[in-house]
C-alpha positions as CSV (number, residue, x, y, z in Angstrom):
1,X,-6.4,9.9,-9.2
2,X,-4.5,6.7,-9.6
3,X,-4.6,3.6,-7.1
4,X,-1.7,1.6,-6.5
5,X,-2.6,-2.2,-5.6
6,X,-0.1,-4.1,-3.8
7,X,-1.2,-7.9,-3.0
8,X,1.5,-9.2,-0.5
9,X,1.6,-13.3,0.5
10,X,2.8,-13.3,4.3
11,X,2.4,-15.8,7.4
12,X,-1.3,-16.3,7.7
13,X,-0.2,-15.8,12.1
14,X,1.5,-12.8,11.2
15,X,-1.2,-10.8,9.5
16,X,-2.4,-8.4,12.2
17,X,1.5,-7.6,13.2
18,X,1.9,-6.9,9.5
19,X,-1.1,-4.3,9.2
20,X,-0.1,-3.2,12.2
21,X,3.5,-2.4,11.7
22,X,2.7,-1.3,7.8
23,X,0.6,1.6,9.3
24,X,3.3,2.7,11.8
25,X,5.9,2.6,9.1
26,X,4.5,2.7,5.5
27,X,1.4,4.5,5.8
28,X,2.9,7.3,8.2
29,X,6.2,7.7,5.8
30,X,4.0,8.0,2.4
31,X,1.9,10.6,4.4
32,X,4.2,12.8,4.7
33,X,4.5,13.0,0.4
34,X,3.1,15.4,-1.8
35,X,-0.1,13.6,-3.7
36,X,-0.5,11.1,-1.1
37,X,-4.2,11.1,-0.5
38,X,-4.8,7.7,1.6
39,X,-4.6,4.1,1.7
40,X,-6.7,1.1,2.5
41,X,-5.5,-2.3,3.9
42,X,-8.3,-5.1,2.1
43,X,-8.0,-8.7,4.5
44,X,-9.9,-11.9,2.7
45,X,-11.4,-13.5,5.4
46,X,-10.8,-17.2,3.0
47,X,-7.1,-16.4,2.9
48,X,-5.5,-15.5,6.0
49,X,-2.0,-15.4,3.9
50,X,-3.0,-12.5,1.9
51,X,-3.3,-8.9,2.6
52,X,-4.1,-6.4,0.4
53,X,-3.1,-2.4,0.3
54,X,-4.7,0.2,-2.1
55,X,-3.0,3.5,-1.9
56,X,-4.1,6.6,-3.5
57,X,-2.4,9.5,-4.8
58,X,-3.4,12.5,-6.5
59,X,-1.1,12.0,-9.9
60,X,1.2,9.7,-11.1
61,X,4.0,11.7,-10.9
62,X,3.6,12.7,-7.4
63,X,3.3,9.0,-6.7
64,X,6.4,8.3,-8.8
65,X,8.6,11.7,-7.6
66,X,9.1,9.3,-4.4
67,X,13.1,8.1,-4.4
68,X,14.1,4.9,-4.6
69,X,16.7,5.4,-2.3
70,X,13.9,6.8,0.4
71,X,11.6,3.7,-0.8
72,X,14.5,1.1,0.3
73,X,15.0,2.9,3.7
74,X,11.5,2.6,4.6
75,X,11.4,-0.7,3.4
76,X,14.4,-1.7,5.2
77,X,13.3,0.2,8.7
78,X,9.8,-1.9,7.8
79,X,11.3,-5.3,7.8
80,X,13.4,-4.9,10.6
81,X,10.7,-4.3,12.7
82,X,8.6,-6.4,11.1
83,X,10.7,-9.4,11.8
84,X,10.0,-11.3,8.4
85,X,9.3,-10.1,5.3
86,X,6.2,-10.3,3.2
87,X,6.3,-11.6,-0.4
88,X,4.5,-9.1,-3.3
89,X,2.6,-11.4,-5.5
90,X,1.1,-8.2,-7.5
91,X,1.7,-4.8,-7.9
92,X,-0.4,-3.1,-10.1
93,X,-1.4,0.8,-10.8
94,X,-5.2,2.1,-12.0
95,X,-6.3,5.4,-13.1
96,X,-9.5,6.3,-11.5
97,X,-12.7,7.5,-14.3
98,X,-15.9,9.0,-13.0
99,X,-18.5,9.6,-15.4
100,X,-21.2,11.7,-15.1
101,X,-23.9,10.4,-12.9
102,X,-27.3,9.5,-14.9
103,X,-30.1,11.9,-13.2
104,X,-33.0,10.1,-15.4
């Protein structure tokens, strides 16, 4: 599995409209992708300015298949409703490793 981490800097007054309006837009579009398998929205109650998505998908190349010409539509449909735009401070990818569990 591999998690994508975005960490997005928006208007501390705006956060609720943004993980609001990200779920109506971004999370139902990438649902409707192969190797999607969920996403997470992570708030930090000590900075009202960030807001943080974890996405999952089954395989890299599922994740990446996505075109970038589909990726800028959503985006664009997203900050038009949105009404401002957020700013992404980090975008990072892991690979998720399970290990066998220790039954000692």
């Amino acid at each position: 599995m591999i998690v994508e981490l975005l960490r997005v800097k928006i208007p501390p007054t705006q956060r609720e409209k943004y993980i609001q309006k990200d779920a109506e837009i971004w999370t139902a579009a990438l649902a409707s992708y192969p190797g999607f398998l969920g996403k997470e929205v992570w708030i930090n109650p000590n900075e009202p300015a960030e807001v943080i998505l974890i996405i999952h998908w089954a395989t890299r190349e599922q994740w990446k298949a996505i075109g970038q010409s589909e990726l800028n539509a959503i985006e664009q449909r997203f900050a038009q409703e949105l009404g401002f735009t957020g700013e992404i401070v980090e975008s990072s990818e892991y690979q998720v490793r399970k290990f066998p569990q220790n039954k000692g």
